[in-house]
N, C-alpha and C positions, 0 to 999 in steps of 0.2 A: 758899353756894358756887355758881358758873357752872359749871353741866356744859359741857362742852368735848367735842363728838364727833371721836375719832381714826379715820381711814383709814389702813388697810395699804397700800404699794405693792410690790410685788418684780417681779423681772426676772432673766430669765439670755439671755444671746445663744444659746445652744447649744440642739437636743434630748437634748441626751448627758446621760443620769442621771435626766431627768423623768420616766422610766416605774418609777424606786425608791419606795418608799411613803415613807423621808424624803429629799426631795431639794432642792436649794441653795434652791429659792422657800421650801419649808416651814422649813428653816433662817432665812431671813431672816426671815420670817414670826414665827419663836418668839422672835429677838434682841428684834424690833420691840412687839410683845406685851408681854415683859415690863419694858421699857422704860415703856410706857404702865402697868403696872402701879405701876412704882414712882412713876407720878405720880399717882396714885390722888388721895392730899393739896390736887393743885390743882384735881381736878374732870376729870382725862379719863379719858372711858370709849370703850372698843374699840368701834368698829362692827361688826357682823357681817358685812356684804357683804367680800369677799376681792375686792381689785385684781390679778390678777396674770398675769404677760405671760410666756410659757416660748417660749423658741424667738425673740424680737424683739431685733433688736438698738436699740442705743442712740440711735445715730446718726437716726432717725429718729422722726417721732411719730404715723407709723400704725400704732396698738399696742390692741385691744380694749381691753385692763383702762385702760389710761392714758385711752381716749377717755370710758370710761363715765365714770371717773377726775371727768375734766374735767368732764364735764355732771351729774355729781353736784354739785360744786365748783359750778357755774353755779347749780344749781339749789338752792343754799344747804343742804344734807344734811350739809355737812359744814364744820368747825371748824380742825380741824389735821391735816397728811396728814404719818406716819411715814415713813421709809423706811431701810434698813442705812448705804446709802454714798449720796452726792449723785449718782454715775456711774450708779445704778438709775435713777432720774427721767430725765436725760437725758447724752449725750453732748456735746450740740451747744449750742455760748453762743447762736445764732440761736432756738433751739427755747426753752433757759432763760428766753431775755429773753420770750416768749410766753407763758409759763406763768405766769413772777412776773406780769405783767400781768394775767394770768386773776387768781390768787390776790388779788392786789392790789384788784382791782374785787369778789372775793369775799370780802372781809377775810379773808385763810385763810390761817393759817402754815406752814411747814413742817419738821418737825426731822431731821436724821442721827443717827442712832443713835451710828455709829461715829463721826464728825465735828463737835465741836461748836463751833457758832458762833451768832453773832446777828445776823441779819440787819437789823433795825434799822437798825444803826449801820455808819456809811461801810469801817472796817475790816473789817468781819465780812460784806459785800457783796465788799468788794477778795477776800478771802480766799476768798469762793466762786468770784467769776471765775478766780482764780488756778488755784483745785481744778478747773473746770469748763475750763479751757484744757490744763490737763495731759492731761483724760480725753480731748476732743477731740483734740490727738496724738497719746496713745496709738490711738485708734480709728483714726487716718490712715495711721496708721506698721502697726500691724496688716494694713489693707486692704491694702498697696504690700508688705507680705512676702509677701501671699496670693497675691495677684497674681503675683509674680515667681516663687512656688513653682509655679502653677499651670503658667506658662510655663515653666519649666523640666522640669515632667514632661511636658508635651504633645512639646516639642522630643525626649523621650527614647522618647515612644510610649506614655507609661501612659497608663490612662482614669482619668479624673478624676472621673469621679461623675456624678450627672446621670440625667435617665431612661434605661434600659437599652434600648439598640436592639433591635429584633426581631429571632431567629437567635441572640443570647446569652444567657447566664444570666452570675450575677454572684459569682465563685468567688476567698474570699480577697481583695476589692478588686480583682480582675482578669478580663477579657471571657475567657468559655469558650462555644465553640458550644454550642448548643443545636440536636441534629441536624434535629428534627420542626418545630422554626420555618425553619430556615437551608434548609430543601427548600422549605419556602414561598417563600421573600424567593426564594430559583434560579429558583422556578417565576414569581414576578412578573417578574424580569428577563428569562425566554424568551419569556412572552407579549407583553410591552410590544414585545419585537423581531418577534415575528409579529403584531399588532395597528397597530404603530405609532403609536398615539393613547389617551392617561390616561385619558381619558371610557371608550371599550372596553374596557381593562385592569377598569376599574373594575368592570363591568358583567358581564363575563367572570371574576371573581374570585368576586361577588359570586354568576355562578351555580355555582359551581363551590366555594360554602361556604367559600374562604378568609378566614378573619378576622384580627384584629388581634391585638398581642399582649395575654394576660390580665395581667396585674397586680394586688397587694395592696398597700396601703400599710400604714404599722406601725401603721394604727389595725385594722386587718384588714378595711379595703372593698376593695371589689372593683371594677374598669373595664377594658375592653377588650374583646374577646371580642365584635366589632361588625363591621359592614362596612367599608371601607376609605373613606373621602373621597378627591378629588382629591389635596387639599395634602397628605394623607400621603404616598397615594403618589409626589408629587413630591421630597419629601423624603427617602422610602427610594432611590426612584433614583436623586437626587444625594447622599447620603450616602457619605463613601469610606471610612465605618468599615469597607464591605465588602469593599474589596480589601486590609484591612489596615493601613489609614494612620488617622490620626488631624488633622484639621484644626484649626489654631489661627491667629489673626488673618488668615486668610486665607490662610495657607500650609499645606504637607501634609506630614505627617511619617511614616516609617514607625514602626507600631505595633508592639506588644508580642503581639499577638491575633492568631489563626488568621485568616487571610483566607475568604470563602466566594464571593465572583465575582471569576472570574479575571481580569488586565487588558483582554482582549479583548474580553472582553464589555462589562466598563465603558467601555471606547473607545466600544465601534457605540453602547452607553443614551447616552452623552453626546452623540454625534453628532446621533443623532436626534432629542433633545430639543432641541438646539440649531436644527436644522431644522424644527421643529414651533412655532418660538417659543419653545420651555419655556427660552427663556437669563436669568439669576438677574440681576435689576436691583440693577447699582452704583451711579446713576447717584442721586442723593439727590432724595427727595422733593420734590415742590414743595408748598405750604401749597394746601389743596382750600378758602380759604375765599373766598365771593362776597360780594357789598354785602348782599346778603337773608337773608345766614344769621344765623338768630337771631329774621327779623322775620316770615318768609314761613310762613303756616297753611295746612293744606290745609281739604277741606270738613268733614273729623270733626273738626278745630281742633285736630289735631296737629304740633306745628314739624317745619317742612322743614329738612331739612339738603344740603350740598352734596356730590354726587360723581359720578363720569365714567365712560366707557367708550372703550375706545383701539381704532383699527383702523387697523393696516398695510396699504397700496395699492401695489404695482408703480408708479411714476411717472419715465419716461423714464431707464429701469436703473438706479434706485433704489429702495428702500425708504423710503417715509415713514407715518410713524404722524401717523393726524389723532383729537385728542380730543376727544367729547362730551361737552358738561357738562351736568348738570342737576338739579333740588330732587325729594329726595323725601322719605317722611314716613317722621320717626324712631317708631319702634316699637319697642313696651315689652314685645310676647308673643305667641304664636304667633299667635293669633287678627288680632290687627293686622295681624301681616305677608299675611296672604291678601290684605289690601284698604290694598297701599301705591300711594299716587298719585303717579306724575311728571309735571314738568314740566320743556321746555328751559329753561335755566339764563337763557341770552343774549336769549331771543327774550320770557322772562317780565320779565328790567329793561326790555329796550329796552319793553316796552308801557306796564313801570311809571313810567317815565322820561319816556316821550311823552306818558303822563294826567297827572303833573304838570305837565309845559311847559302845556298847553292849559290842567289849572283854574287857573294862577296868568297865564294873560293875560286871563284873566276876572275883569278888575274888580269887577265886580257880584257875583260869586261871594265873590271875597276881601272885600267890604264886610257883604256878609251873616255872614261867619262872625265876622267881629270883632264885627259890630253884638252877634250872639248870645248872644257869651260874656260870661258876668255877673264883673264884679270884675275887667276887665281893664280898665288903666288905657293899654293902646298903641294908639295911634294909627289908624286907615286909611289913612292918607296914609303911616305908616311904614312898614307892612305892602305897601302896594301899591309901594311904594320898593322895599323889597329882594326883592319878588318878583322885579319889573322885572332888579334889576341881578344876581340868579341866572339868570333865565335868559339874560340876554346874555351871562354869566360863561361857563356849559355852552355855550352855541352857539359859542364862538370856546374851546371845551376842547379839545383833542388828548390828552390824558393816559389816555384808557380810562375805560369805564364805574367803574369804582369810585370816582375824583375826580371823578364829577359828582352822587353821593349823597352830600348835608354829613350831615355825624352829628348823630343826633337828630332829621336831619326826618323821616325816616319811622316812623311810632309802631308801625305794623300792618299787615301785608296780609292779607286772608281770599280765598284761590284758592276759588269756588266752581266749578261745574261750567261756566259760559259767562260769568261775570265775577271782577271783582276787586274787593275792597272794601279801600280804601285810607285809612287812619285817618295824617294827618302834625301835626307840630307845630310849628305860623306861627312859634313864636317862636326856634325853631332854622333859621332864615332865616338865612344871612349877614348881618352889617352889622347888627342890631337887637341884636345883644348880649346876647338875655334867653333862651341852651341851656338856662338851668336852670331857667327857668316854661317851664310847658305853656301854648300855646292850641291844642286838639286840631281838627281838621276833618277831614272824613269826605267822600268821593265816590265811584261806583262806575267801573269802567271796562272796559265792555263788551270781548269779544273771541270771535273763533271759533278751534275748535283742527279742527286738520285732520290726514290721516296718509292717504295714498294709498300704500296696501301695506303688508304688515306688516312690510318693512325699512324703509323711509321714516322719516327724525326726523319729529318731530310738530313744527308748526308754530301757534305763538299769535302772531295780528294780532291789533289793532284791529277791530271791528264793522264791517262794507262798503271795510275797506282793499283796493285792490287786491294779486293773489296771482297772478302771471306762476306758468305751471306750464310746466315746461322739456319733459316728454313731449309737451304739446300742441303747442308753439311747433315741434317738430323734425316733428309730424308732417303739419302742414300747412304747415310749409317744405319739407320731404319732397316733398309731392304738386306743390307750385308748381314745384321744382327737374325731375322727372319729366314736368309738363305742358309745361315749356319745351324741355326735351329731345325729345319727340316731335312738337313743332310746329314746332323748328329741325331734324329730320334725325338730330339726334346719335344718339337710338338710335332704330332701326330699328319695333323691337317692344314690347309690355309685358312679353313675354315675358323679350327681352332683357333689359329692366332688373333682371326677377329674379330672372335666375339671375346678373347681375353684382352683384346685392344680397345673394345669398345667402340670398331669404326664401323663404317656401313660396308653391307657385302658388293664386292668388289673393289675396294680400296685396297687391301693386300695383294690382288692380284698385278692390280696394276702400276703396284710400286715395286716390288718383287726382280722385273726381271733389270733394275738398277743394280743391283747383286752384281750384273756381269759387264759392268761400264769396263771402258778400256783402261788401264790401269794410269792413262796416262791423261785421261778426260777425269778419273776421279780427284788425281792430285790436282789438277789444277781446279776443280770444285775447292778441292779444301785450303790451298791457296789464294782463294780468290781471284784465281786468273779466267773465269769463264767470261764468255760474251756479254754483253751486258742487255741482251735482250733474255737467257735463259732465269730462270727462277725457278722455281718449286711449285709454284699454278701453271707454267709453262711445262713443266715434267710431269705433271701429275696428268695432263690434259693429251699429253703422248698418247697416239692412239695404237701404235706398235712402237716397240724398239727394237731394232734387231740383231744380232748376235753377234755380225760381224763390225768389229774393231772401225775400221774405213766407213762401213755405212752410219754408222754409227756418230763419230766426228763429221759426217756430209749433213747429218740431219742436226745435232745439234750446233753447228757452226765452229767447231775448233778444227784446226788445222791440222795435216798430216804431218808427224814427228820427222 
């Protein structure tokens, strides 16, 4: 006789009765049991490991016991998996069809206890979809009562459950102040009004020993009892459980529960947070993802990922918000995050984009890496074709950087400290057809990262690209504008100029004699071909400049013509 090892599965949707020492799992558990029992005759015996899922609903199949479930199932441990009803396993015919398929590829049967059928054969399959379509509406029809009931108590002002806001206790299924927190949550919304600003509140709570609310949950841990975050506290001040209302799809309802901040002061919290920026974005996300996400390693060869920071600017009596995008490194634990690297998001393709164009006009380049690779049967001639007719395709693109990265060519990027190493694959070329073999080639592609001032975005060129710097160009347009001024009349004095400049006295003096750069140090100012040590704090800090042309390039680093 073939031993045949059986698996228990059970499930209940609810916590309600799981903390009884017999409760519905251990019921199904005993049907299922003796079940397997009375097959004893054909060889199956009970496994010891227990599957079982309390509190998961059906509808779904992220379920511990069900996952172990499965990878047991995969890993061939098991024979034939019991279970009470078919609706324990699963709710969902999308989820069913996945598991018969597991089971299928694991040769692993499964029986109902209470339901019996043979899956084998074409009726006793009908029969299960049938059972498995009933549980599936019952599960729908469930949701859409829940739903509509839940809506209906909010509309009436109950509280519906949920974590218990701070300032309540939870009496009878209904919000009761809780005096010794509700003085707290008063005293957060008097300082936020004398403070003006979450960061302060924060900081000022925080010296002031205000904590969070304590909580146990019904396994008896313990969390709370901490300092405040920001987003809480953003959340306790737009919270209207305080003034008594209850908010549901968006609308406010009045509550059932003692109010503890009275309208007025909820008026000025909201005003001000409205005036601070703190206004709650309706406006739907947009997708954070760039051409490199996925591809892009920093130097500890952790993946980059993409995301931004927004700043709103006064611009001709409006409001406009401009956002920075940029790669930084996804981190897996504290220690990581001490040493996460960004990079601008825009200025990292356009380099990565432009070391492409240049090694695919390099014939010789693209002839070497095919010559190299062993076992490839394409061409040079075809490789150097659809390099050609990419890059002509991108130079007449208008579409944004993300349609000029074909999928697939880029295999790797490694962001070291002053380059880039760039691993692409020839055969993801447009026009050669062959996305699905690799010919890998590898090139590096030098760049300098810059950041003048610690507001300043960080800027990545190219090695020796020119880099126009806008302080310099203004401040020796500055002194040209000033030396014209005082050798036409128009202003009288230096003085003059500045106290109509509004700078401090000596500031015009010692930008002034930039008037008489060599003509050939200015252009390259305004080309952005100067040293990359000079700036505009480094010129302004000149403590002579002198008149001659030669001394002149000796002091500030450019070369003789």
């Amino acid at each position: 006789m073939i031993r045949k090892r059986c698996a228990i599965y059970t499930r209940k949707s609810t916590q309600e009765g799981l903390e009884q020492d017999f409760n519905s799992l251990d019921a199904q558990h005993e049907a299922c049991a003796a079940y397997i029992l009375s097959q004893k005759h054909e060889g199956w015996t009970e496994l010891s490991n227990r599957y079982d899922d309390g509190g998961f609903s059906g509808g779904s199949m992220d379920r511990p016991g069900l996952t172990q479930l499965l990878e047991d199932v995969r890993g061939g441990r098991i024979d034939i998996i019991v279970v009470y009803k078919v609706d324990r396993l699963t709710r969902s015919l999308a989820d069913f069809a996945k598991m018969v398929d597991v089971f299928e590829r694991a040769g692993v049967s499964f029986v109902s206890v209470t339901q019996a059928f043979n899956t084998t054969s074409s009726m006793g399959r009908l029969t299960l979809n049938v059972l498995l379509s009933f549980a599936q509406f019952e599960r729908e029809v469930t949701a859409e009562r829940i739903r509509d009931k839940v809506a209906a108590s909010k509309r009436k002002g109950m509280w519906m459950g949920g974590s218990v806001p701070m300032g309540y206790d939870v009496v009878e299924k209904a919000l009761e102040v809780n005096e010794t927190e509700a003085c707290a949550i008063r005293m957060i919304f008097a300082e936020y009004l004398t403070t003006g600003s979450v960061r302060q509140l924060s900081a000022r709570l925080n010296d002031m020993g205000v904590v969070s609310k304590r909580r146990t949950d019904r396994h008896g841990r313990g969390s709370g009892g901490e300092a405040f975050s920001r987003g809480a506290l953003y959340h306790i001040l737009r919270n209207p459980i305080y003034i008594g209302k209850t908010r549901h799809k968006g609308e406010l309802y009045d509550g059932l529960h003692e109010a503890i901040i009275d309208e007025e002061t909820w008026q000025r919290v909201q005003a001000l947070l409205a005036d601070h920026g703190g206004k709650q974005i309706n406006a739907p996300r947009r997708c954070a993802k760039r051409p490199l996400d996925g591809l892009l390693f920093d130097s500890m060869g952790r993946a980059m990922r993409t995301t931004y920071a927004s700043k709103s600017a006064q611009r001709e009596g409006t409001t406009q918000t401009k956002r920075y995008w940029y790669y930084t490194s996804k981190t897996s634990c504290i220690e990581d995050r001490n040493c996460i690297e960004r990079l601008p998001a825009k200025e990292i393709e356009d380099l990565a984009l432009s070391s492409l164009k240049t090694r695919f006009c390099d014939k010789s380049w693209l002839a070497d890496q095919v010559g190299q690779a062993k076992e490839c049967d394409t061409s040079i001639a075809d490789v150097v074709r659809a390099a050609d007719a990419w890059s002509a395709e991108i130079a007449a693109n208008t579409h944004g950087i993300e349609a000029q990265f074909p999928r697939g060519l880029i295999d790797r990027i490694d962001a070291q400290k002053d380059q880039l190493h760039i691993s692409v694959n020839l055969h993801a070329l447009p026009g050669l057809g062959r996305s699905l073999e690799t010919l890998v080639a590898s090139f590096e592609a030098p760049f300098q990262k810059r950041q003048s001032g610690r507001a300043k975005p960080i800027i990545i060129v190219p090695e020796g690209a020119p880099q126009p710097d806008p302080n310099l160009i203004a401040l020796v347009a500055d002194a040209r504008r000033w030396a014209d001024e005082l050798l036409a009349g128009k202003s009288s004095s230096i003085q003059q100029i500045t106290e109509r400049e509004g700078l401090r006295s000596g500031s015009v003096s010692r930008i002034l004699p930039l008037a008489w750069l060599a003509p050939d140090i200015s252009s390259a100012i305004l080309e952005g071909r100067q040293p990359p040590h000079l700036n505009a704090t480094a010129l302004r800090n000149l403590l002579e400049l002198p008149l001659d042309w030669n001394e002149q390039r000796q002091i500030l680093g450019f070369p003789h013509p």
